[in-house]
C-alpha positions in Angstrom: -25.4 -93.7 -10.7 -26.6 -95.2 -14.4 -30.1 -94.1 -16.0 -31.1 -95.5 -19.5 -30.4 -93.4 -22.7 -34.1 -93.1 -22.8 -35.1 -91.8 -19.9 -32.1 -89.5 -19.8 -33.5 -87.8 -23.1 -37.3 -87.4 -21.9 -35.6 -85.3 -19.0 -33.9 -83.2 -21.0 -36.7 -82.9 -23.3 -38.9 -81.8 -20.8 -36.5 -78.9 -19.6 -35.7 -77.8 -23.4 -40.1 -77.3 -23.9 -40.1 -75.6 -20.6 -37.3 -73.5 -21.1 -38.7 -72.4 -24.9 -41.6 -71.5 -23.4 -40.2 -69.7 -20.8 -42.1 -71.4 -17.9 -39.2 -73.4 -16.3 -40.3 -74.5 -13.0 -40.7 -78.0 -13.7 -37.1 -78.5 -13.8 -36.8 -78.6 -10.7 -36.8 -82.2 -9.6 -34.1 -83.1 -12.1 -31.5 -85.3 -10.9 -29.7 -86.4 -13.8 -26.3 -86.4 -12.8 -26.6 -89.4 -10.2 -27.5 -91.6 -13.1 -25.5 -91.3 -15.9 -24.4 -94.2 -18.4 -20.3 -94.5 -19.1 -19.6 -93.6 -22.9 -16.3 -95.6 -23.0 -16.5 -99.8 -23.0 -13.4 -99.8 -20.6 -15.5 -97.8 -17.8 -17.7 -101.3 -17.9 -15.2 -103.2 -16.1 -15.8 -104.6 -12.6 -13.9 -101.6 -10.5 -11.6 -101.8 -7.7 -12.7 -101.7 -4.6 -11.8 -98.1 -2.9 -12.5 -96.4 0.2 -15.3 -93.8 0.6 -15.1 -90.8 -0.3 -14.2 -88.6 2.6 -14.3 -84.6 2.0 -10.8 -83.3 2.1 -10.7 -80.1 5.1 -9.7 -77.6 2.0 -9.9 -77.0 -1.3 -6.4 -77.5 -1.8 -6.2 -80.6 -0.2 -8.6 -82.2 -2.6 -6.9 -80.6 -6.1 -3.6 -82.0 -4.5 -5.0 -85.6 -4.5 -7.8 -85.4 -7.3 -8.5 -89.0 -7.6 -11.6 -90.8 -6.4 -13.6 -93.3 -7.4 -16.5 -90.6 -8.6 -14.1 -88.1 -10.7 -11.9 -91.0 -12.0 -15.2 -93.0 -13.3 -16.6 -89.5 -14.8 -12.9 -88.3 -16.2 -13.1 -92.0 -18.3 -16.2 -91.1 -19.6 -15.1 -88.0 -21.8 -13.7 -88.0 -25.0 -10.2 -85.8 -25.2 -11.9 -83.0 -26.7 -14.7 -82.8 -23.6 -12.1 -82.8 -21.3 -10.8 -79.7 -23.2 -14.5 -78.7 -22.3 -14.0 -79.0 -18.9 -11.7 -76.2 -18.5 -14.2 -73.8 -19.7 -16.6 -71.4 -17.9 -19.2 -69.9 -20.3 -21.1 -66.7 -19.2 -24.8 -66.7 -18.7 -27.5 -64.2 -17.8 -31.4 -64.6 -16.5 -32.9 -61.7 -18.1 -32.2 -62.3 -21.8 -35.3 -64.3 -22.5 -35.6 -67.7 -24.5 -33.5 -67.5 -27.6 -30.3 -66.6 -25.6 -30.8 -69.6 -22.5 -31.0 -71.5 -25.5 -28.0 -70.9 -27.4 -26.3 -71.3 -23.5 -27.7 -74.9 -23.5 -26.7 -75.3 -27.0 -22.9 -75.0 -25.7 -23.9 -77.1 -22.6 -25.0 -80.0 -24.3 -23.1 -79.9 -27.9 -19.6 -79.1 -26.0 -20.2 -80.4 -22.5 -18.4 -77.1 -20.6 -17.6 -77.5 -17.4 -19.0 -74.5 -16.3 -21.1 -71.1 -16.3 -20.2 -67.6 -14.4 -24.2 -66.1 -14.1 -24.4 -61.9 -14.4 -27.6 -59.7 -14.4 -31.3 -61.5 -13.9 -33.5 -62.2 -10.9 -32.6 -65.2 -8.1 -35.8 -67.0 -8.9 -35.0 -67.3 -12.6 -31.6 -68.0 -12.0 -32.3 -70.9 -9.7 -34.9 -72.4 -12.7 -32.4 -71.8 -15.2 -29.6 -73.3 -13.7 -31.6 -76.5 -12.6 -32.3 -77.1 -16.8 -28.7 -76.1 -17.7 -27.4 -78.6 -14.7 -29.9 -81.4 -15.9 -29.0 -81.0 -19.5 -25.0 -81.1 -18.7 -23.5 -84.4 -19.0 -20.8 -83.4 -16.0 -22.3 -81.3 -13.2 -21.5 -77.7 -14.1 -19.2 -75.6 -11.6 -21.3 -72.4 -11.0 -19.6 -68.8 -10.4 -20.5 -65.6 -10.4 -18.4 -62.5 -10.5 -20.3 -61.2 -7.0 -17.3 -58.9 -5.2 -20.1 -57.5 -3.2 -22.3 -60.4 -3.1 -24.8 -61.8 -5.7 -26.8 -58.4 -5.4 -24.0 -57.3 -7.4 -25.7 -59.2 -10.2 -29.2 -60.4 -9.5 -32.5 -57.8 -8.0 -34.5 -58.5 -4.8 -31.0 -60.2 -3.5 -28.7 -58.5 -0.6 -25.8 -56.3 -1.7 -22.8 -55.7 0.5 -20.7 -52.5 0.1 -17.8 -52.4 -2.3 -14.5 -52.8 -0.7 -13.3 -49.0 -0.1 -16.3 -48.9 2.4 -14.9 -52.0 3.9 -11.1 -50.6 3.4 -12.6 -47.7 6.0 -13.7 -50.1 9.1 -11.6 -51.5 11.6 -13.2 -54.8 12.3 -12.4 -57.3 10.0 -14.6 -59.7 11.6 -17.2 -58.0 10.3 -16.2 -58.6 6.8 -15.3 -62.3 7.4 -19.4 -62.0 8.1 -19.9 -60.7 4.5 -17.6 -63.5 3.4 -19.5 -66.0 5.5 -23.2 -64.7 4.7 -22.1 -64.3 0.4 -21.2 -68.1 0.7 -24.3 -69.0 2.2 -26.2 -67.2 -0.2 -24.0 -68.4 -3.1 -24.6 -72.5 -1.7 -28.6 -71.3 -2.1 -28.3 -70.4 -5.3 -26.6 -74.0 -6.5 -23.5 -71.7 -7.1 -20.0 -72.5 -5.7 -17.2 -70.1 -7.0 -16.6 -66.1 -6.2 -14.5 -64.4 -8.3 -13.5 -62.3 -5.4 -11.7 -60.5 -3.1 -10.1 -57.6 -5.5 -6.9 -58.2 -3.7 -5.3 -55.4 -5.9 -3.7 -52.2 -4.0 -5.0 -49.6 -5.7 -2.6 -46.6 -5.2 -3.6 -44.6 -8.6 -6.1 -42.4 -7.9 -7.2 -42.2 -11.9 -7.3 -45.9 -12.3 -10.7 -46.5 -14.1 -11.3 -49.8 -13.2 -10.6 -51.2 -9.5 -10.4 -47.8 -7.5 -13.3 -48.5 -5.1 -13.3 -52.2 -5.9 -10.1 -52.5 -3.6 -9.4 -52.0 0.0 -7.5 -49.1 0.0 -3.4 -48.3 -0.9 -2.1 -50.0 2.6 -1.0 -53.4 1.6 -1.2 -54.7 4.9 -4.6 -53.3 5.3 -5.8 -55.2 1.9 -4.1 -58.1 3.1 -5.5 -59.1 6.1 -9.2 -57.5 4.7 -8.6 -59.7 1.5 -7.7 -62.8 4.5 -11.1 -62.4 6.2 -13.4 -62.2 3.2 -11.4 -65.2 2.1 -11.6 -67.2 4.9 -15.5 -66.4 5.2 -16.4 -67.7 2.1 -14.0 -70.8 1.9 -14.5 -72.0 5.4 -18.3 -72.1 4.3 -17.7 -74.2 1.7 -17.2 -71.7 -1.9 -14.4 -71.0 -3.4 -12.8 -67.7 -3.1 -10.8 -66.3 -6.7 -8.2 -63.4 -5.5 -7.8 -61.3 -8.2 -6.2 -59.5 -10.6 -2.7 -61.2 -10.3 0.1 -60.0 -10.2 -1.9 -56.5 -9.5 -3.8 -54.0 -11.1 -4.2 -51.1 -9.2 -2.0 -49.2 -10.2 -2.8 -48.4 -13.7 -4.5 -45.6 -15.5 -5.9 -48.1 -18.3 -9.3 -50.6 -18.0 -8.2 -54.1 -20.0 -11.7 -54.3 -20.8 -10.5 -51.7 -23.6 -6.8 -52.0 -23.9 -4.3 -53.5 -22.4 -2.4 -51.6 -19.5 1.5 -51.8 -19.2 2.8 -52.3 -15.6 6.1 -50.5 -15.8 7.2 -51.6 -12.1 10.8 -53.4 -12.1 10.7 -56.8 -9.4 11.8 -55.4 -6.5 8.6 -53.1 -6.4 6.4 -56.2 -7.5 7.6 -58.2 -5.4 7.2 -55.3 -2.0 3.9 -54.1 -3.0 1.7 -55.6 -6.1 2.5 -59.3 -4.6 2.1 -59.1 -1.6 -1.2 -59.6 -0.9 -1.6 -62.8 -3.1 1.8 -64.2 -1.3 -0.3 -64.1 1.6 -3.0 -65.4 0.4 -1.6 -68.5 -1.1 0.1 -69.2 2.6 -3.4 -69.3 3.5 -4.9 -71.5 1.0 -6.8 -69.1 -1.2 -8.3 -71.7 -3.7 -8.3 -69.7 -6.7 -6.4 -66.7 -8.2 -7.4 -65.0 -11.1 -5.1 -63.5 -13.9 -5.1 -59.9 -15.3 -4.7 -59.0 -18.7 -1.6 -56.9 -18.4 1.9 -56.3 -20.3 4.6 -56.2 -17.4 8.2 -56.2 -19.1 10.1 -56.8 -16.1 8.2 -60.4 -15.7 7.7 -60.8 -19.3 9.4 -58.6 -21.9 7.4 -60.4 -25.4 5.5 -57.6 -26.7 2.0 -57.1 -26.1 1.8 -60.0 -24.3 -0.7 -60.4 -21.4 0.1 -61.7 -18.3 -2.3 -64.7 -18.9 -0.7 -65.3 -22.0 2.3 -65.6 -20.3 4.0 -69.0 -18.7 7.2 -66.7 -17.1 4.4 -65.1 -15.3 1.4 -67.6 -15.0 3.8 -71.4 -14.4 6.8 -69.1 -13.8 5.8 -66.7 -10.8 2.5 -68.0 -9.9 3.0 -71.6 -10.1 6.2 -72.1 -9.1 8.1 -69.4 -7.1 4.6 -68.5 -5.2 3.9 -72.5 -4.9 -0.1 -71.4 -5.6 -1.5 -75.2 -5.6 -5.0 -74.3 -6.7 -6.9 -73.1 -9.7 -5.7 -70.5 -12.0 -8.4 -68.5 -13.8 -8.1 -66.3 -16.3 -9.9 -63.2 -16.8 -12.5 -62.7 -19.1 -11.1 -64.4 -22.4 -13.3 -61.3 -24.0 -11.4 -58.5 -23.1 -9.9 -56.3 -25.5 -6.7 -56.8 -23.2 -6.5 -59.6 -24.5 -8.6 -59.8 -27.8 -6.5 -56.8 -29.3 -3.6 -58.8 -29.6 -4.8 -62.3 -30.1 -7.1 -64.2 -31.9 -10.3 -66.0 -30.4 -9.1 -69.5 -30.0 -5.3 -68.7 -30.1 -5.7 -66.7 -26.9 -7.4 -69.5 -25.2 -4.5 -71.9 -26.4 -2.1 -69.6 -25.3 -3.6 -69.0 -22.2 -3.8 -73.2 -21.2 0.1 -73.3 -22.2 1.0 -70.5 -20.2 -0.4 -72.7 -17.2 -3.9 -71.4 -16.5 -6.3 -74.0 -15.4 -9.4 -72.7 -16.5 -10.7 -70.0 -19.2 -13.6 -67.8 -18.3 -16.0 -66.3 -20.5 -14.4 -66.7 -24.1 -15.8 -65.2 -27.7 -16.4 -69.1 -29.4 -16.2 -72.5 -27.4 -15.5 -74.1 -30.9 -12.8 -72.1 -32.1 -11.1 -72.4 -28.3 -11.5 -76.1 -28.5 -10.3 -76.4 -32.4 -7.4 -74.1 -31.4 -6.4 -75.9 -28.4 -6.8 -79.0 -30.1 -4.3 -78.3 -32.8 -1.5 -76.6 -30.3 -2.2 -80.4 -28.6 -1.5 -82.1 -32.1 1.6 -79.6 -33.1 2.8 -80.7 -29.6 2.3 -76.6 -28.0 0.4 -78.4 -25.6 -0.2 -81.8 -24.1 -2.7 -84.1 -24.0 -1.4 -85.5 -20.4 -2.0 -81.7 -19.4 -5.0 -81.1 -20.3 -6.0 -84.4 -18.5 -4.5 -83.2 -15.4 -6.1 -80.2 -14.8 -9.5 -81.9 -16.3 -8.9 -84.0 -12.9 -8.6 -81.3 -10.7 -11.3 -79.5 -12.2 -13.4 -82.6 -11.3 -11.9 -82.9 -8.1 -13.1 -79.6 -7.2 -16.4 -80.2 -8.1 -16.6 -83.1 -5.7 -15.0 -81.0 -2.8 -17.9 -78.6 -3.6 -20.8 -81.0 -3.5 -21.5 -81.8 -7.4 -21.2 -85.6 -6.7 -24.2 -85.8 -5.1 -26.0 -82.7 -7.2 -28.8 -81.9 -6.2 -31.8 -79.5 -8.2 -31.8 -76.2 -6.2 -35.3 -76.5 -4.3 -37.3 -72.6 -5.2 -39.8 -72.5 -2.2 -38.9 -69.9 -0.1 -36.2 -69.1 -2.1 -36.4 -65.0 -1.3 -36.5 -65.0 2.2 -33.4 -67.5 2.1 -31.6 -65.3 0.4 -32.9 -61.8 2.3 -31.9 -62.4 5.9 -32.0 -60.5 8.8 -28.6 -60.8 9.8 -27.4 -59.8 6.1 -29.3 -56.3 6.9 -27.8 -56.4 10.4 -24.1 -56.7 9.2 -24.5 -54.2 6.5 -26.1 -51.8 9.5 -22.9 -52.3 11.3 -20.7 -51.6 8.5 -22.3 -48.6 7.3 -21.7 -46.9 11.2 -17.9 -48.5 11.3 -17.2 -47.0 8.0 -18.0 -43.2 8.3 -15.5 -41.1 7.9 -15.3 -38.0 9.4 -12.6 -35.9 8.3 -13.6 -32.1 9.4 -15.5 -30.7 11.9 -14.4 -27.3 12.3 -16.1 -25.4 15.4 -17.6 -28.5 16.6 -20.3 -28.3 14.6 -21.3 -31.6 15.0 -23.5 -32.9 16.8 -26.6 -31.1 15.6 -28.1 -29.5 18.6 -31.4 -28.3 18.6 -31.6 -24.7 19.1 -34.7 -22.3 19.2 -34.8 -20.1 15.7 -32.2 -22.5 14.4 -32.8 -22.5 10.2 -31.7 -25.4 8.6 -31.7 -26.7 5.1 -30.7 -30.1 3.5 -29.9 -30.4 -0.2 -29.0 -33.6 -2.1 -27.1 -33.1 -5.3 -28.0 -35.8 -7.9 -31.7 -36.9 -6.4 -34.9 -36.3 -8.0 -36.8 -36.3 -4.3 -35.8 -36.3 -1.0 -33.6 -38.9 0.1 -33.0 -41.5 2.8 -30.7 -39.4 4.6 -33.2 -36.1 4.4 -36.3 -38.0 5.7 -33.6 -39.1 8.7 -33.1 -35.7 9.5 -36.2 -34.2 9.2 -37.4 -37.0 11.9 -35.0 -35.6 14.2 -35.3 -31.7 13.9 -37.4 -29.3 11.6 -35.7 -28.9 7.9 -36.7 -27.5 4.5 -35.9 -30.0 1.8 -34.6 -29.4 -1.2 -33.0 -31.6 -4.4 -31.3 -30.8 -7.3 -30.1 -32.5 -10.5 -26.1 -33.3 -10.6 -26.4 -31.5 -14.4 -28.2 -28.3 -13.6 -27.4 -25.3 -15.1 -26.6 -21.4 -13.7 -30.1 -20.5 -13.4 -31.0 -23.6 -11.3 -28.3 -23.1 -9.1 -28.6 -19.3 -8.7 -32.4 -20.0 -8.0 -31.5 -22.6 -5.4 -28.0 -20.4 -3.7 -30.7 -17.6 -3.1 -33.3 -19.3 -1.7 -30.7 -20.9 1.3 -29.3 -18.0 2.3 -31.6 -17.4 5.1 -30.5 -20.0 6.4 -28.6 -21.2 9.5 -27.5 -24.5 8.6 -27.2 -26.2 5.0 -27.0 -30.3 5.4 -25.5 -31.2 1.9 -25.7 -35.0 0.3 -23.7 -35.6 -3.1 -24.8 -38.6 -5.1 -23.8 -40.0 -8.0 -25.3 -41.1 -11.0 -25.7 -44.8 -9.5 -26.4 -47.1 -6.4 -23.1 -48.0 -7.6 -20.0 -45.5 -6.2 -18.7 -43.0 -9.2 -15.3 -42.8 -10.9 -16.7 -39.3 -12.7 -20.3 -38.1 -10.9 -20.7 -36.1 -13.5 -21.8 -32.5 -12.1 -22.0 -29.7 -14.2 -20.0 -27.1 -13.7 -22.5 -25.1 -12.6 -23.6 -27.4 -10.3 -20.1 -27.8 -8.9 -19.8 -23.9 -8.1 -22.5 -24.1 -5.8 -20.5 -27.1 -4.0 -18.3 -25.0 -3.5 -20.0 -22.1 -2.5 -21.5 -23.8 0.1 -18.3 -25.5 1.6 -17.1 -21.8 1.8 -20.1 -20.8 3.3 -19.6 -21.9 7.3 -22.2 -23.1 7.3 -22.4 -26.2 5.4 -22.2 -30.1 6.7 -21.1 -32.3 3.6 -21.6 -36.2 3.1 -20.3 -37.6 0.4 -22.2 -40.6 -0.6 -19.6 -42.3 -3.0 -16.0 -43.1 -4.0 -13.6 -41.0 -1.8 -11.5 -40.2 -4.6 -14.3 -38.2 -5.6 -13.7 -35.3 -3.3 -11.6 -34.2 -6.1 -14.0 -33.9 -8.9 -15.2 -30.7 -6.4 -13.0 -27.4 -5.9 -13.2 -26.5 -2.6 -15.1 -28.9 -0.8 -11.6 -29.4 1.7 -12.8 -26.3 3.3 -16.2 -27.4 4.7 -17.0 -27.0 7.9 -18.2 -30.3 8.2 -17.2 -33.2 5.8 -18.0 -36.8 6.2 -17.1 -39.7 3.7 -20.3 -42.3 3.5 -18.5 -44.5 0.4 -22.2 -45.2 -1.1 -25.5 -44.4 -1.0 -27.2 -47.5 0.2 -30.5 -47.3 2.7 -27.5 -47.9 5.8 -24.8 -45.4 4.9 -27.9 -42.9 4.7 -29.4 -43.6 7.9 -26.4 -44.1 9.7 -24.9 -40.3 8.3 -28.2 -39.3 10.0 -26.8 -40.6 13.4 -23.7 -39.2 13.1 -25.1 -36.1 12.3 -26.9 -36.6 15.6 -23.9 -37.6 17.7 -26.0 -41.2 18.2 -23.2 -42.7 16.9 -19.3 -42.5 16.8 -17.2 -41.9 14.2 -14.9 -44.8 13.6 -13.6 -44.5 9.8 -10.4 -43.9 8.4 -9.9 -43.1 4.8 -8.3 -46.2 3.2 -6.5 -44.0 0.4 -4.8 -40.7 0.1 -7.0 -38.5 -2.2 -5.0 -35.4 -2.2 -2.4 -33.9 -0.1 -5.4 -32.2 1.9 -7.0 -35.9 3.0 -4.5 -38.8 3.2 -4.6 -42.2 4.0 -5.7 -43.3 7.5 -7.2 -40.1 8.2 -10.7 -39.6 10.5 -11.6 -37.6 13.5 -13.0 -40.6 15.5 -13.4 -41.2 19.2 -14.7 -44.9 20.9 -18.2 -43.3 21.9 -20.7 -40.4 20.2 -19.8 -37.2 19.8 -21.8 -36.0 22.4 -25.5 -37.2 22.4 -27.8 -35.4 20.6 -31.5 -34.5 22.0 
């Protein structure tokens, strides 16, 4: 397991020219973690004979007996303040160029973190990156990512799986323990082995600007056993699953990456809604749960105080009364929910004597580690802590693999990570998910009829879309597009010129791939919305956030009106079946967005509308 000083150096050497120079493929064939020297003499004695190291069935079973002969001889190797270290997850990005992977190794090699969460770059890059970062860190690194949708969340030419309101729509959970399953895969490809997800928050606010679509729905039994399956996916294919934002951020009209939101709720409601999922969760052995930055007097009444500031709330509720055995993150130690009341360094401190395990993306390693290292001398904090959770740190790292690390091999590293049965399960879910709330006069399906006019529009595109070139296969259609900011004379131009016709086939789009808290549609351009769902004659897909319906007066009185969620290549094509009647419709709405369109609502029936010509 021992290399010479020497040779150690030349490897890192290599990866630091390589990674200056941008060209970073050599790094590869690192394996520097097999083979490394003990710093402490007492790690030279002749060690006790112990029995192999078999992998515990769950994560939890290996933090609840973390010693072994591989973290215990690594744990005697670090100095007090690298086992501080340990307990740190920096942030890192592919697509910053040299001078910034740099100043990541910098805190890789000077402080020895224990680990990175990766955000925006490319897979290939990535992979090269992480290879030099892994053979430059004296203790394997633990690698996340912050992937609720899977890593094409973060990374281009990688899969992306729909946010969670589309899955909060389908029936068939299976399917998104297949999501879980196929991120974990992709994740193990990558050399990465934590997934700050599922949003296990019930978001019952409709003007909550941050989870909204990034939950299940407002049904807590419905995020529950949704939040279960992607769980299970992932963890039962070896990553770790993070359930976040505890105790419960969904209802809240405040983001804490600007402020910090105050959950007025008293325990009983807590306890009946907010909690529940993560109770459940724990009884199934989720293996991490993340903290919010939020003020909740009834937990904890200290002002201004974040939840993962707080011990009442973190040791307290989570810990204790909830029995949670495995690792406590926070969230990111850079958020003004927590940064507007504390101090870089002091927060982190806080955060470790409050109970979390490990801190997550933080504004200085040396200040945290000073800080922290002075609460430990003032006696805030122990030193006997510190070391315990540096244990279990390790011994997750060995339930996930990084005993026997091994450099992430790049050939064929795209198709790997773009497989056909990720395109098949997002196909599925795209059909289970369509929502199909009117369909006045029968309208659908689309029959073809001699002299029948039709028109399709999509709001927000700059050409035709997926979904018109779907329809235009199937019947004859004039195409038109329009910009979600277009003023009167736009919109008057384009309201005359669809009046001859029959049929108007409407798409809305937002301003991303990503679904919309605000589209952002002139109002101009929301008057002819509306016009057109007054019409008769109009058949309306909405291709984003269901809460959305309300940014548009009106559009309840469509004679058609179907909920796609997003506007990925599948929700497009499979809108265009529907439309069709080649498919059923099978979605329910997983939130109440006005008093028009509740939760659980859909006109669906087991087989096709009727089928289409």
């Amino acid at each position: 397991m021992l290399t010479t000083p020497f040779s150690h150096t030349l490897r890192l050497l290599g990866c630091l020219l390589l990674l200056l120079s941008t060209l970073l493929s050599a790094c590869e064939g690192t394996d520097a973690h097999k083979q490394k020297q003990p710093l402490h003499p007492e790690a030279a004695v002749a060690p006790v004979k112990r029995e192999p190291y078999v992998r515990p069935a769950s994560i939890l079973a290996a933090l609840n007996n973390p010693s072994s002969a591989w973290a215990d001889s690594v744990f005697n190797t670090l100095s007090p303040d690298e086992r501080i270290a340990q307990l740190i997850v920096i942030e890192a990005f592919s697509d910053q160029g040299p001078a910034y992977e740099a100043d990541v190794m910098r805190l890789i090699k000077q402080y020895k973190v224990g680990g990175i969460i990766f955000f925006q770059g490319g897979p290939v890059r990535q992979a090269r990156l992480t290879n030099c970062y892994q053979a430059a860190a004296k203790v394997p690194l633990m690698i996340a990512m912050d992937a609720e949708t899977g890593i094409g969340m973060r990374l281009d030419s990688t899969v992306q799986y729909p946010f969670q309101q589309m899955l909060g729509a389908i029936e068939d959970n299976g399917l998104i323990y297949n999501i879980g399953a196929q991120v974990a895969h992709e994740f193990k490809r990558l050399g990465m082995h934590v997934n700050f997800a599922p949003v296990a928050d019930i978001n019952n606010n409709p003007n909550n600007p941050i989870i909204s679509y990034r939950s299940f729905g407002e049904n807590r039994l419905d995020v529950t056993a949704k939040s279960l399956a992607y769980m299970l996916g992932m963890q039962e294919n070896g990553i770790i699953a993070t359930a976040k934002h505890f105790p419960g951020h969904g209802d809240t009209d405040v983001d804490s990456h600007y402020d910090l939101p105050v959950i007025p709720f008293d325990r009983h409601r807590l306890d009946s809604l907010e909690l529940y999922p993560f109770r459940e969760l724990i009884k199934y052995g989720v293996g991490g749960i993340m903290v919010a930055h939020m003020h909740i007097p009834q937990l904890d009444s200290t002002e201004h105080l974040p939840s993962t500031l707080s011990s009442p709330i973190v040791t307290g509720l989570l810990r204790k009364e909830l029995g949670f055995e495995g690792l406590i993150f926070t969230d990111a130690m850079v958020m003004k929910g927590v940064t507007k009341y504390f101090e870089p360094g002091v927060a982190e401190a806080r955060a470790l004597m409050a109970g979390n395990d490990v801190l997550e993306r933080l504004n200085s390693v040396p200040r945290a580690i000073g800080a922290i290292r002075e609460a430990i001398n003032r006696g805030a904090l122990s030193q006997r802590s510190i070391d315990r959770r540096c244990k279990r740190v390790l011994a997750a790292k060995q339930w996930l693999g990084l005993d026997k690390y091994k450099p992430i091999d790049l050939q064929h590293l795209y198709e790997d990570l773009n497989t056909p049965a990720a395109d098949s399960t997002n196909r599925a879910v795209a059909e289970a998910a369509l929502t199909l709330l009117r369909n006045e006069k029968h309208l659908l399906p689309v029959r073809k009829r001699r002299k029948l006019r039709i028109a399709t529009v999509s709001f927000g595109a700059w050409r035709p879309t997926v979904y018109q070139r779907k329809i235009s296969k199937r019947i004859a259609t004039k195409d038109f597009v329009i910009k979600r900011k277009a003023d009167k004379k736009e919109t008057a131009k384009l309201w005359k010129k669809l009046q001859k016709f029959d049929l108007v086939v409407v798409g809305l789009y937002g301003p991303s791939i990503r679904p919309s808290n605000n589209m952002g549609y002139s109002p101009e351009t929301k008057q002819l919305v509306s016009k057109l769902a007054t019409s008769n004659k109009a058949i309306i897909t909405l291709f984003d956030n269901a809460y959305a319906i309300n940014q548009f007066p009106d559009i309840g009185k469509s004679a058609v009106l179907i909920v796609a969620y997003q506007p990925h290549y599948h929700a497009q094509e499979a809108a265009a079946k529907l439309l069709f009647g080649k498919i059923p419709a099978r979605g329910k709405l997983p939130v109440s967005v006005n008093e028009q369109f509740g939760y659980g609502d859909g006109i669906s029936k087991d087989k096709p509308l009727i089928a289409g010509p």
